[in-house]
C-alpha positions as CSV (number, residue, x, y, z in Angstrom):
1,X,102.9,70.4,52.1
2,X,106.2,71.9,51.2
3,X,107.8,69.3,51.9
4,X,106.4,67.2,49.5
5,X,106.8,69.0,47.1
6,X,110.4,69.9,47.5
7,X,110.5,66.1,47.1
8,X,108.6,65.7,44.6
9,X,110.6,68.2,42.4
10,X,114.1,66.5,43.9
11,X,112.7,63.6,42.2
12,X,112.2,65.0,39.1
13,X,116.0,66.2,39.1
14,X,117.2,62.8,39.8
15,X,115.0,61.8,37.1
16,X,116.7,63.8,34.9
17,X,120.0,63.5,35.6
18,X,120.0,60.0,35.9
19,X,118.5,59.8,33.0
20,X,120.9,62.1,31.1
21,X,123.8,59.9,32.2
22,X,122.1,56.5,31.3
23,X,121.9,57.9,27.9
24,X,125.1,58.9,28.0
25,X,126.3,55.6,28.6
26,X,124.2,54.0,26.8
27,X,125.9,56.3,23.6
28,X,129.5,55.2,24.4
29,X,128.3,51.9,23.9
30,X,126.0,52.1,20.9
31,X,127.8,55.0,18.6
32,X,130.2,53.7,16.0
33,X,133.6,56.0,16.5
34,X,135.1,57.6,19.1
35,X,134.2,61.3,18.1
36,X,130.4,60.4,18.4
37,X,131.2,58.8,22.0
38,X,132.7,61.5,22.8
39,X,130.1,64.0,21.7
40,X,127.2,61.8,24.0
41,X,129.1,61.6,26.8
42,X,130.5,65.4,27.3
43,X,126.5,66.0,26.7
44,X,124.8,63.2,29.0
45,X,127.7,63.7,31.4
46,X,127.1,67.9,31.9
47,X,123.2,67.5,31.9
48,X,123.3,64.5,34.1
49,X,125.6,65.9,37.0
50,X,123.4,69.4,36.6
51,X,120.5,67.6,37.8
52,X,122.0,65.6,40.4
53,X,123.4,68.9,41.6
54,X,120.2,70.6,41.5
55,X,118.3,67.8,43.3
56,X,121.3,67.6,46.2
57,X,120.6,71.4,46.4
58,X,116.8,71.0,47.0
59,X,117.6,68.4,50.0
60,X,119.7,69.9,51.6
61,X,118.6,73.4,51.4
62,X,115.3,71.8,53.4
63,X,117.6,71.0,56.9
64,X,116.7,73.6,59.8
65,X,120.5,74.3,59.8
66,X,121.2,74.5,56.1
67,X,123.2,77.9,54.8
68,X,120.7,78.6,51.5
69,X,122.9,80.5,49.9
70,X,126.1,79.1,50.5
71,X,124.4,75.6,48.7
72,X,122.6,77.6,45.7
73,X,126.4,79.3,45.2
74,X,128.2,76.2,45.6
75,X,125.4,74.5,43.1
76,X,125.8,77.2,40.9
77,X,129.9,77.2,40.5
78,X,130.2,73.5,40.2
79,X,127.1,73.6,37.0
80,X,129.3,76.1,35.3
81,X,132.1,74.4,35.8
82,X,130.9,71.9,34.2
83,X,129.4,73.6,31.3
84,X,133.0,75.2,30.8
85,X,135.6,72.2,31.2
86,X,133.2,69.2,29.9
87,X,133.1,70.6,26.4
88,X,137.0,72.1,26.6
89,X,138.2,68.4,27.3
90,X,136.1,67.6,24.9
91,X,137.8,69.4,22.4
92,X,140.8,68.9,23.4
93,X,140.3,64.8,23.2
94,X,138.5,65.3,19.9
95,X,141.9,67.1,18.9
96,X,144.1,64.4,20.1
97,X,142.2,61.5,18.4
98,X,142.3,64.0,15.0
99,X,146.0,64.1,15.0
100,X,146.6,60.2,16.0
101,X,144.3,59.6,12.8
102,X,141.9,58.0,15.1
103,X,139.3,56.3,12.8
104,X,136.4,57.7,11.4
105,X,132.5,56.1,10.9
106,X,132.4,55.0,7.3
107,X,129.1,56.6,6.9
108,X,130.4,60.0,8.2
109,X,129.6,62.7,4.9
110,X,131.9,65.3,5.4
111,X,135.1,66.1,7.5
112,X,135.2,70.1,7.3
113,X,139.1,70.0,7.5
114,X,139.7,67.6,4.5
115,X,138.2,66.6,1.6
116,X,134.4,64.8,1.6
117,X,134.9,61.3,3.2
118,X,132.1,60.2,1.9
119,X,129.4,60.2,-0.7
């Protein structure tokens, strides 16, 4: 009975992180400028890859053999590192494109760093 539900909740991490990254995806196709692209996949990307992780964790922390806490700490390190470098390339991208004038949506309101863009 464990079992099954070990797998039952691995599925819903796959669930979840696949979904995350289909919508992810789905944003760098669909959003109109590169700073919206960016912004879906950092997010889809981190969520995504934290559910896959989690799932992976569940399945193999179920073998006879399996060293629990040597996969939960593994987990663990590569979720945060994640949640730190995703959204510092991020930034540093979204930098880059700001200072090669990268164009911007025409229905973007505001730009906080210059003058409205639009009204």
């Amino acid at each position: 009975m464990l079992n099954f539900t070990l797998d039952i909740l691995t599925i819903g991490f796959l669930i979840f992180g696949v979904f995350f990254m289909f919508v992810a995806a789905f944003g760098l196709l669909r959003l109109p400028d590169v700073y919206h692209r960016m912004h879906a996949a950092t997010k889809g990307v981190t969520l995504g890859i934290s559910g896959l992780m989690i799932a992976a964790a569940i399945q193999h922390a179920q073998a006879h053999d399996a060293n629990v806490i040597n996969i939960i700490s593994n987990v663990v390190l590569v979720i945060m590192f994640q949640f730190i470098a995703n959204p510092v390339g991020s930034h540093l991208l979204a930098k880059a494109a700001k200072l090669d004038n990268a164009p911007v949506w025409d229905g973007q309101i505001a730009d906080e760093e210059h003058e409205p863009v639009a009204e």
